[in-house]
Backbone bond lengths (Angstrom), bond angles and torsions (degrees), N, CA, C in turn:
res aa  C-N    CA-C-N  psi(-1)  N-CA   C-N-CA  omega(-1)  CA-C   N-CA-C  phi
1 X - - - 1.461 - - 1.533 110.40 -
2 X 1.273 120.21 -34.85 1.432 113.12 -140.54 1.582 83.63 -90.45
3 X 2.017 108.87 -45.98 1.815 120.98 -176.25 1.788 106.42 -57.03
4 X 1.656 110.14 -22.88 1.525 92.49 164.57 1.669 121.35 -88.10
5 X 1.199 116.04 -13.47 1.292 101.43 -171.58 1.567 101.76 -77.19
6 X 1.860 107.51 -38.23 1.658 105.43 164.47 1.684 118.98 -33.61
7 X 1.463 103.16 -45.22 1.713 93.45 -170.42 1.035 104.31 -83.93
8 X 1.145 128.74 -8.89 1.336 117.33 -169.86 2.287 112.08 -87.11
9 X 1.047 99.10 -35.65 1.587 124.65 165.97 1.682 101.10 -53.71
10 X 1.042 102.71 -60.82 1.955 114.00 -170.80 1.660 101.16 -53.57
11 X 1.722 99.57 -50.00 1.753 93.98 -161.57 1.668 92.83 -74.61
12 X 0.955 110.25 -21.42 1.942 103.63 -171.48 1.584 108.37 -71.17
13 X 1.208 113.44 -33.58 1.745 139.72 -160.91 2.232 80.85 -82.11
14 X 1.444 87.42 -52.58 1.831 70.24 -176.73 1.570 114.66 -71.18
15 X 1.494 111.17 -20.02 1.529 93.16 174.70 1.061 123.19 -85.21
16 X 1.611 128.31 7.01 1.081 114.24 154.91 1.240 134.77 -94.79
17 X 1.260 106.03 -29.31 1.609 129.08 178.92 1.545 99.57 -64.74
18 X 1.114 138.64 -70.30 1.347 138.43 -166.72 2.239 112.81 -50.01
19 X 1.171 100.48 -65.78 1.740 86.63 161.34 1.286 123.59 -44.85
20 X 1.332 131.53 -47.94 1.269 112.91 163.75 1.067 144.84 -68.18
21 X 1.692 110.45 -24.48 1.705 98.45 149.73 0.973 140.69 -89.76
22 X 1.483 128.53 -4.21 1.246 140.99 146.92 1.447 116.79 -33.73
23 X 1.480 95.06 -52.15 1.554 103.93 -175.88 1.247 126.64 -60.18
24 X 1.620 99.43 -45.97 1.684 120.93 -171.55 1.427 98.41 -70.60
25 X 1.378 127.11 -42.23 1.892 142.96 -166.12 1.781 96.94 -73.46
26 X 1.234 125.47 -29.90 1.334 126.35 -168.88 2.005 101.09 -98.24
27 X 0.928 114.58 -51.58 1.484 106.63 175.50 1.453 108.99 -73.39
28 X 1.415 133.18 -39.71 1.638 129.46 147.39 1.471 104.48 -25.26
29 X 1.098 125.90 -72.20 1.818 138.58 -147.20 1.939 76.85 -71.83
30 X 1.025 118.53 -66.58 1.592 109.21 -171.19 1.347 113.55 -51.89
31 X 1.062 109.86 -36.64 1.944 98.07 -165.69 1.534 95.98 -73.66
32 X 1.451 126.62 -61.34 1.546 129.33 177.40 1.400 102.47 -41.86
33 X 1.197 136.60 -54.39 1.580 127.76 -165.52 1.687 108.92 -60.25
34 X 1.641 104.51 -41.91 1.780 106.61 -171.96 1.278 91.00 -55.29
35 X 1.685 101.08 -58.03 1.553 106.77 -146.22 1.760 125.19 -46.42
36 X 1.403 87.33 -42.04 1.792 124.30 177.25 1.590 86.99 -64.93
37 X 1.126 148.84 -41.92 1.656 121.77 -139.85 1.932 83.06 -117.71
38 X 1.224 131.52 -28.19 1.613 129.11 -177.42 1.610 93.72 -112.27
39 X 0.873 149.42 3.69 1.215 125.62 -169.59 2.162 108.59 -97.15
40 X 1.072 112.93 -51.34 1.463 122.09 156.76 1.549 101.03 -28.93
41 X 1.849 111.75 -80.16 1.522 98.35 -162.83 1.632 117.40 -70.83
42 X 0.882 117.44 -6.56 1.436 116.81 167.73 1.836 122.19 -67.14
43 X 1.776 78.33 -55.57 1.625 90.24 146.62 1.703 130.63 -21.13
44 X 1.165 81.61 -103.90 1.759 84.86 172.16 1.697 121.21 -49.04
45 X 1.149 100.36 -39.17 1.514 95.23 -175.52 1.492 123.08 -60.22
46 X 1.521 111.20 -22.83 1.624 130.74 -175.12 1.245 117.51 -86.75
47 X 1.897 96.83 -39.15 1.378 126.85 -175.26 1.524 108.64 83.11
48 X 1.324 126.40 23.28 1.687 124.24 171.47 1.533 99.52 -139.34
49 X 1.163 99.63 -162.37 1.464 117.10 162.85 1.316 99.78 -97.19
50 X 1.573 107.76 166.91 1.876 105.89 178.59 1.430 96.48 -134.28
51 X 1.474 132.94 85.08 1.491 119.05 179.26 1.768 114.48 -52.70
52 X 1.779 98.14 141.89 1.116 99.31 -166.51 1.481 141.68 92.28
53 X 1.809 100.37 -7.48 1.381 102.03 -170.57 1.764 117.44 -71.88
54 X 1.489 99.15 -17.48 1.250 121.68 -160.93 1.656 86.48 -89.83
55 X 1.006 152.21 -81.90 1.991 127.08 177.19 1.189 96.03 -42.50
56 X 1.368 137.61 -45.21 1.692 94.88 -163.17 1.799 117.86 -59.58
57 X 1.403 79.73 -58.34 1.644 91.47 -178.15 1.796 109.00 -45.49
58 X 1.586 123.16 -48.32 1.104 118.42 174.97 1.772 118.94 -47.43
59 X 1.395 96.59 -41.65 2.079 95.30 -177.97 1.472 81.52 -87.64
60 X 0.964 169.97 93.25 1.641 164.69 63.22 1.486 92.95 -61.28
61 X 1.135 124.02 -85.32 1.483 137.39 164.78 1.018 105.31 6.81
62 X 1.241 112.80 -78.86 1.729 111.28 -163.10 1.334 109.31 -74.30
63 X 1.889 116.10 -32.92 1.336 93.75 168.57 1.319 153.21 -43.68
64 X 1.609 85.50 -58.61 1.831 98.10 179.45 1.877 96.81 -65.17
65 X 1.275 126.37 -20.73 1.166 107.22 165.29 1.546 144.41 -43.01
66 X 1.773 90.48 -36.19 1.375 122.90 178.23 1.727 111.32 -64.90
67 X 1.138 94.81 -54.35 1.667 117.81 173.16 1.338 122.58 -59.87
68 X 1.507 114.45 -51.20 1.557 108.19 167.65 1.505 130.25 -84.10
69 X 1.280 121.26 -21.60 1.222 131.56 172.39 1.469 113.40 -62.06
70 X 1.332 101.98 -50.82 1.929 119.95 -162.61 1.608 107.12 -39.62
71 X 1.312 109.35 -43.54 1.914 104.67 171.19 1.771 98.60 -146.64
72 X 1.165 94.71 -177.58 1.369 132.63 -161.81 0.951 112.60 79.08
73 X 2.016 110.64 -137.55 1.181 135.37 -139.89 1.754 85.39 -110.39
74 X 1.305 121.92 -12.78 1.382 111.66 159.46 1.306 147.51 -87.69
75 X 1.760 100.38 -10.56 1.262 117.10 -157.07 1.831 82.44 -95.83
76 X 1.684 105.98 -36.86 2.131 103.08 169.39 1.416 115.25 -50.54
77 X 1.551 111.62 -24.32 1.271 114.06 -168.91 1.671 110.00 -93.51
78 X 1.190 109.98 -12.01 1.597 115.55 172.16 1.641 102.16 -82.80
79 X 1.399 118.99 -58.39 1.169 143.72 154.97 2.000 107.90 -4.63
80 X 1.181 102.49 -44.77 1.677 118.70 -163.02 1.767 93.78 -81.01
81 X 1.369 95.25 -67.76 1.378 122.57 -178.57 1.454 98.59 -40.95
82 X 1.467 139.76 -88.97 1.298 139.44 -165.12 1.747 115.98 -56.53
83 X 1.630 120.45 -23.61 1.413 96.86 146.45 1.196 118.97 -78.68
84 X 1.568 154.54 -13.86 1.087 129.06 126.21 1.478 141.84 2.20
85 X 1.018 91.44 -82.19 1.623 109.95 165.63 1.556 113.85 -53.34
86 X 1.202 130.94 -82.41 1.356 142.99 143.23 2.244 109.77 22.17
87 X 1.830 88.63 -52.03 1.677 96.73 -158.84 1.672 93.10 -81.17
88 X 1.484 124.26 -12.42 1.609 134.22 172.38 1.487 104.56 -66.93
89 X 1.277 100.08 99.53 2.051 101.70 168.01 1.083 90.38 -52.46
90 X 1.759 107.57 156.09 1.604 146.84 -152.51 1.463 104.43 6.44
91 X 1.258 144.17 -37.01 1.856 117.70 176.10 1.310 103.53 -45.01
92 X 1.683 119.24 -56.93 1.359 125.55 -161.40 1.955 99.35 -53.32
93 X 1.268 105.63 -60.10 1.761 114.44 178.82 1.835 94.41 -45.44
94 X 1.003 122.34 -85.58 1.558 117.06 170.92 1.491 115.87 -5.46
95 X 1.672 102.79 -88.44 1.199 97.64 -171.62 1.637 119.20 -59.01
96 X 1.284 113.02 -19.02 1.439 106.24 -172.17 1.886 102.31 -77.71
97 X 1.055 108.37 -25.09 1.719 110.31 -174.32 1.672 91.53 -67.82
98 X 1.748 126.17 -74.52 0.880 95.50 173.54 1.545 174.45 -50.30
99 X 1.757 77.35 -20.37 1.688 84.01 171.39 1.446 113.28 -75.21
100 X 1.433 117.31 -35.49 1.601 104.08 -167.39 1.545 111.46 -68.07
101 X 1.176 120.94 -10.66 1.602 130.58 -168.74 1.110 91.00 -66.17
102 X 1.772 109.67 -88.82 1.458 131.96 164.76 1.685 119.10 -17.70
103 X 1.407 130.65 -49.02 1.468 133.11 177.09 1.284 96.47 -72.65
104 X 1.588 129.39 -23.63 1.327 122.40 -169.43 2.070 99.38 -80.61
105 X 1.236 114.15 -45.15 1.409 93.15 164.49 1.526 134.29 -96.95
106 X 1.340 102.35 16.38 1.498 102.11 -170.19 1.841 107.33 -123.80
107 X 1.196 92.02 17.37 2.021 107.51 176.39 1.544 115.42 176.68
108 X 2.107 86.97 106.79 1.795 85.82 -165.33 1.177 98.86 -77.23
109 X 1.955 133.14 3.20 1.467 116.11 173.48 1.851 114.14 -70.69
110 X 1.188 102.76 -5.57 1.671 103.86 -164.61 1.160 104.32 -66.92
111 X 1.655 119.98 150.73 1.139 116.34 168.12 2.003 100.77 -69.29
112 X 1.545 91.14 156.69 1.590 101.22 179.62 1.671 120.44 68.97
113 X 1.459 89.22 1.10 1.358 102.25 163.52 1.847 119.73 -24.60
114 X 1.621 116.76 146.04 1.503 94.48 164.52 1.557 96.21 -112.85
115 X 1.531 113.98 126.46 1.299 127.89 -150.14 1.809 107.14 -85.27
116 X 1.681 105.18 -51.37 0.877 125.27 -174.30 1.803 120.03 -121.41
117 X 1.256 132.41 138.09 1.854 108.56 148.53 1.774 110.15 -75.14
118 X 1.245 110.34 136.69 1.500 134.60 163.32 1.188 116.64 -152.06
119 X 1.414 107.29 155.41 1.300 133.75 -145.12 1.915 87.63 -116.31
120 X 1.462 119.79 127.34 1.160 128.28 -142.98 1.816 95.61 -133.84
121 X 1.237 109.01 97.84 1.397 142.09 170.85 1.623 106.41 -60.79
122 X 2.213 101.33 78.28 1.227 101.10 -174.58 1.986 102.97 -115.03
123 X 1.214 118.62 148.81 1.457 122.76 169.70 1.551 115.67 -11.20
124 X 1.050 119.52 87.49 1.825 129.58 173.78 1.367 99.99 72.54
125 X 1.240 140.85 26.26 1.446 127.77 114.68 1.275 120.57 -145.96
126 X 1.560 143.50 -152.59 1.191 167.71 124.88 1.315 133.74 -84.21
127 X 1.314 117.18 112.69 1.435 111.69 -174.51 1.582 103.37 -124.78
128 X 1.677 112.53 -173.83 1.476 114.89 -174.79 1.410 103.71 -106.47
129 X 1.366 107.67 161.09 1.352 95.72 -171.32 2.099 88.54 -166.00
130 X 1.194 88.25 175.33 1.610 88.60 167.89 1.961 103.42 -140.56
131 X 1.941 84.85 134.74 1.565 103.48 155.67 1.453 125.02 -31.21
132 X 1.256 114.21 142.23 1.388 92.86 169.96 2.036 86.48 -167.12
133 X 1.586 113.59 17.35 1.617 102.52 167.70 1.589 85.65 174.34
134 X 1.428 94.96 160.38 1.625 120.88 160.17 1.694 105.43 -136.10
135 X 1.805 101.75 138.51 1.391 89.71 160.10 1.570 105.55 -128.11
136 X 1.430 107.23 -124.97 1.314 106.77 168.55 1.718 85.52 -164.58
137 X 1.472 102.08 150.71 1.736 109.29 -176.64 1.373 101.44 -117.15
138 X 1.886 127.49 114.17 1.123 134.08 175.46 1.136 87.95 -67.82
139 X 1.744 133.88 152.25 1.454 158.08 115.65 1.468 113.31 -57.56
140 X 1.485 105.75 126.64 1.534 101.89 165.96 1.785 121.99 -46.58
141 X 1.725 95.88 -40.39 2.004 98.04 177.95 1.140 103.03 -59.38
142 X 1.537 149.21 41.55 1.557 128.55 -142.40 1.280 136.99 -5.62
143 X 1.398 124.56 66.65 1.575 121.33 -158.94 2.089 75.65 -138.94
144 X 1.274 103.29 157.75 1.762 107.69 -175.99 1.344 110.41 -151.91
145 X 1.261 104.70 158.97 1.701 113.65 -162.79 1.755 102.70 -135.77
146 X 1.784 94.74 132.57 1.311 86.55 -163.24 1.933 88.98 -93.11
147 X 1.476 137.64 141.04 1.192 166.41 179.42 1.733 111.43 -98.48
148 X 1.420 78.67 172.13 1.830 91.23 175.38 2.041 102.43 176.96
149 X 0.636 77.71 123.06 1.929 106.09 169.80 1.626 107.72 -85.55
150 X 1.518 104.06 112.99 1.374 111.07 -153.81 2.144 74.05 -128.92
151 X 1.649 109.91 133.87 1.413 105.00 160.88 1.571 93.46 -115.01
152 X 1.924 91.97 137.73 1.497 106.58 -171.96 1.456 103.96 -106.94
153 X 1.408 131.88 105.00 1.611 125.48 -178.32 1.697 104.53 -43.48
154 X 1.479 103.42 159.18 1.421 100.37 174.65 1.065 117.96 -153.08
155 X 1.530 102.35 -5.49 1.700 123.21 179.10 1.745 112.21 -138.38
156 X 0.740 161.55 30.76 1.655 166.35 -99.57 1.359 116.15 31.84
157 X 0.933 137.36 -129.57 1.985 125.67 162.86 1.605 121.91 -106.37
158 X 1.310 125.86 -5.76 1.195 118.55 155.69 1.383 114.32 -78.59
159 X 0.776 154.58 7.41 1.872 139.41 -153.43 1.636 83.92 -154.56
160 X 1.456 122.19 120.80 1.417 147.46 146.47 0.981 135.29 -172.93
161 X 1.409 113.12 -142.42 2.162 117.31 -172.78 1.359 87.73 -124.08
162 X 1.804 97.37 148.85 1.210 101.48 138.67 1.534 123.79 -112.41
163 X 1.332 118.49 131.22 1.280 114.40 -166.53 1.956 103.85 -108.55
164 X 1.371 117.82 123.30 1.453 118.35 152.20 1.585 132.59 -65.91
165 X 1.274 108.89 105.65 1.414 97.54 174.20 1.889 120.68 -141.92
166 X 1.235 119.20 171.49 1.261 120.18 -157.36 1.685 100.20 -63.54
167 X 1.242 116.85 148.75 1.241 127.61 -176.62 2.196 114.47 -37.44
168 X 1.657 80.97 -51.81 1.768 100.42 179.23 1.219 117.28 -44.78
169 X 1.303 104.25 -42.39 1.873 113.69 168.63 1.283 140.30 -91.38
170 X 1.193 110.11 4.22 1.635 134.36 131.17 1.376 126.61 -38.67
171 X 1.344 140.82 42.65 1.641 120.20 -172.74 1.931 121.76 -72.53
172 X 1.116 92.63 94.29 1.713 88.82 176.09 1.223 103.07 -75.95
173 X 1.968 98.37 161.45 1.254 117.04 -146.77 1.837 91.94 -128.21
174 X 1.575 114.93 170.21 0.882 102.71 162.14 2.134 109.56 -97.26
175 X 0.985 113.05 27.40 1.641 105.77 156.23 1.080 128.27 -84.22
176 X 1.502 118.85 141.90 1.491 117.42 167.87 1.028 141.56 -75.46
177 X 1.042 150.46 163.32 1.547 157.90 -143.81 1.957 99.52 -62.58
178 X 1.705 91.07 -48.62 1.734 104.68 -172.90 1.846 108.36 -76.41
179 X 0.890 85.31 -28.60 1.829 103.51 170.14 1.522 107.98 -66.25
180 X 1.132 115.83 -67.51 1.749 106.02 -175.13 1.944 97.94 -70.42
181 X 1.094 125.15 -32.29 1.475 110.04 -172.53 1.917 103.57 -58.25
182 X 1.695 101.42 -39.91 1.462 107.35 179.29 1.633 98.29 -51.65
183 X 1.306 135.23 -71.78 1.404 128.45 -176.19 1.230 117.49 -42.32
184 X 1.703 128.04 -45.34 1.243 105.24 -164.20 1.740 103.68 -80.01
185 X 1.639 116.78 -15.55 1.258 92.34 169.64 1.521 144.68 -84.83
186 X 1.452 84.88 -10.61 1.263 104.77 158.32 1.696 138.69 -71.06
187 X 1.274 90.97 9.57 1.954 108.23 -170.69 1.671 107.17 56.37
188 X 1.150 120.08 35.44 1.317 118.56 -164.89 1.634 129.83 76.59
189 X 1.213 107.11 -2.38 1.680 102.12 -174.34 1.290 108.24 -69.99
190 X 1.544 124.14 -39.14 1.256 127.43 176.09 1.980 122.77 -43.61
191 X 1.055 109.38 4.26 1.734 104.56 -141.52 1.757 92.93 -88.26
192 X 1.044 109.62 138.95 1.915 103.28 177.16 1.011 102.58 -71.13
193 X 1.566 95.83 166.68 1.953 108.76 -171.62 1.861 102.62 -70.17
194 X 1.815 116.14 -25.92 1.355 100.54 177.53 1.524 95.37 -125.48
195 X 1.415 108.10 138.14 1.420 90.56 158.23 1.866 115.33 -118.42
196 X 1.042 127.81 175.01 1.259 114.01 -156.96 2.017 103.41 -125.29
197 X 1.387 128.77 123.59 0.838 148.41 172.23 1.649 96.25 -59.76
198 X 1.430 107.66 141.12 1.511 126.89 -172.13 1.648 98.53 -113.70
């Protein structure tokens, strides 16, 4: 009992720890690589140093990344690449946790999108959480219930639940998606003095 609750602490402790250094080790590895490969010819070409050239050029980077990848014949070719990745026990689990988080706030067309912030009407309290589906539940008596799939953070915003619950206990808010992420990282201090029921 006691050696499972140990493993069980360790593997949780690694799912959090590991996205974040992945994360932090991969935008590190990017900024040094731009910086190192444009920063010299800019250099000379200006004739100084240029503080900063290395983020700019890095968020260019990812932009047009955003832009050329998103469709065609490149976005099939990313497509190839990430089941690749994918067939790697735990990188593939890794990378796949992070991206859907991340696609969940950075494209409300994605599936699993988080659509809305709402405040999620759970057994002896309420917490925040974000939308991210509605369905509807046929009954065999034919009688149906309209639902919603609410993911509730529980560890910074990668690591939580998703909880199903009846539409009624759903309260959407008028905050935005970047607005409730500001609260939950803020442990709540962020929250306005009113917030407004939708």
């Amino acid at each position: 009992m006691f050696l499972r609750v140990i493993r069980n602490k360790f593997l949780a402790g690694l799912v959090i720890v590991i996205p974040i250094v992945v994360t932090v080790k991969a935008l590190s590895w990017l900024f040094l690589t731009v910086d190192s490969l444009f920063g010299p010819s800019l250099e000379s070409f200006f004739g100084r140093r240029l503080p900063g050239v290395g983020v700019a050029m890095t968020l260019a980077i990812v932009f047009l990344s955003g832009v050329l990848f998103s469709k065609g014949p490149l976005n099939r070719l990313l497509g190839t690449l990430e089941e690749l990745v994918d067939a790697v026990p735990l990188v593939g689990t890794v990378y796949g946790a992070i991206k859907k988080v991340l696609q969940g706030f950075g494209n409300p067309e994605a599936p699993g999108a988080f659509q809305r912030f709402v405040l999620a009407r759970l057994p002896g309290r309420t917490t925040p959480g974000f939308l991210t589906g509605t369905f509807t539940l046929a009954r065999p008596d034919g009688s149906s219930q309209a639902l919603c799939t609410v993911y509730i953070p529980t560890n910074h915003l990668y690591v939580g639940d998703v909880v199903v619950l009846p539409r009624a206990d759903v309260i959407e808010t008028d905050l935005t998606v970047e607005d409730g992420v500001s609260l939950i990282l803020s442990a709540g201090a962020s929250v306005p003095p009113t917030l407004r029921q939708k």
